[in-house]
C-alpha positions in Angstrom: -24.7 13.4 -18.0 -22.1 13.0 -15.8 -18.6 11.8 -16.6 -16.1 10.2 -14.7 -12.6 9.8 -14.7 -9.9 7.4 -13.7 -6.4 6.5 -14.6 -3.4 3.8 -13.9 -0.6 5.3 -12.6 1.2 1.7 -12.8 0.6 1.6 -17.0 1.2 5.2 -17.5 4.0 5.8 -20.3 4.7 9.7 -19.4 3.8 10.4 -22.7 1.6 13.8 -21.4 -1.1 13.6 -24.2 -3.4 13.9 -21.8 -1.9 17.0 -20.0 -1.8 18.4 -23.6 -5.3 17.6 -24.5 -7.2 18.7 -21.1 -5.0 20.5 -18.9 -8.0 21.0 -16.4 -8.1 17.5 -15.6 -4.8 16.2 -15.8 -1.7 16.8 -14.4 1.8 14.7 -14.1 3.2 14.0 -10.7 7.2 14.7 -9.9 7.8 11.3 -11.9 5.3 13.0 -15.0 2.9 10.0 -14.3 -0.8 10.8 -14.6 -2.7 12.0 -12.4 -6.0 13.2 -12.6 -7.1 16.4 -10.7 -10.4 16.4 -11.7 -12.6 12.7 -11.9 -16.1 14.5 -12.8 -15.0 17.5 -15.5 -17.8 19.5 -16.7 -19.7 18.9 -19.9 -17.7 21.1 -22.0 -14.5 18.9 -21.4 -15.8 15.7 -21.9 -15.0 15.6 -25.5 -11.6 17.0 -24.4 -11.2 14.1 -21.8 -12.4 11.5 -24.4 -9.8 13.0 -26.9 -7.1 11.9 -23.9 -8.4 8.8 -23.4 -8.4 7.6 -26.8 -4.7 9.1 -27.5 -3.2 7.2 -24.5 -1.0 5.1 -26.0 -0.9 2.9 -23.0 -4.5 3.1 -22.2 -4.0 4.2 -18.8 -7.3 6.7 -18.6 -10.3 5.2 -18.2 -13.4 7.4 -18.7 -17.3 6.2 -18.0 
């Protein structure tokens, strides 16, 4: 099934978890806010991406 991925740049509290947890589909910008590099990751990284998603501490990554 396929996943995708979203986050808000605006809520984002530079914490890099997300970086940390699924470097293939998040990166930090020159401010270290989120950014997603890749919105529909493979199934072998979705449990990777939900990881991130639930360790936001701002919930700024929304997955579906």
């Amino acid at each position: 099934m396929a996943m995708q991925v979203s986050a808000t740049k605006e809520t984002c509290a530079v914490s890099s978890m997300c970086v940390y947890r699924a470097p293939a589909v998040f990166d930090q910008d020159e401010d270290g806010t989120v950014e997603v590099i890749d919105p529909n990751p493979p199934a072998e990284l979705h449990e990777a991406v939900r990881s991130a998603a639930r360790g936001c501490p701002t919930r700024s990554i929304h997955v579906e």
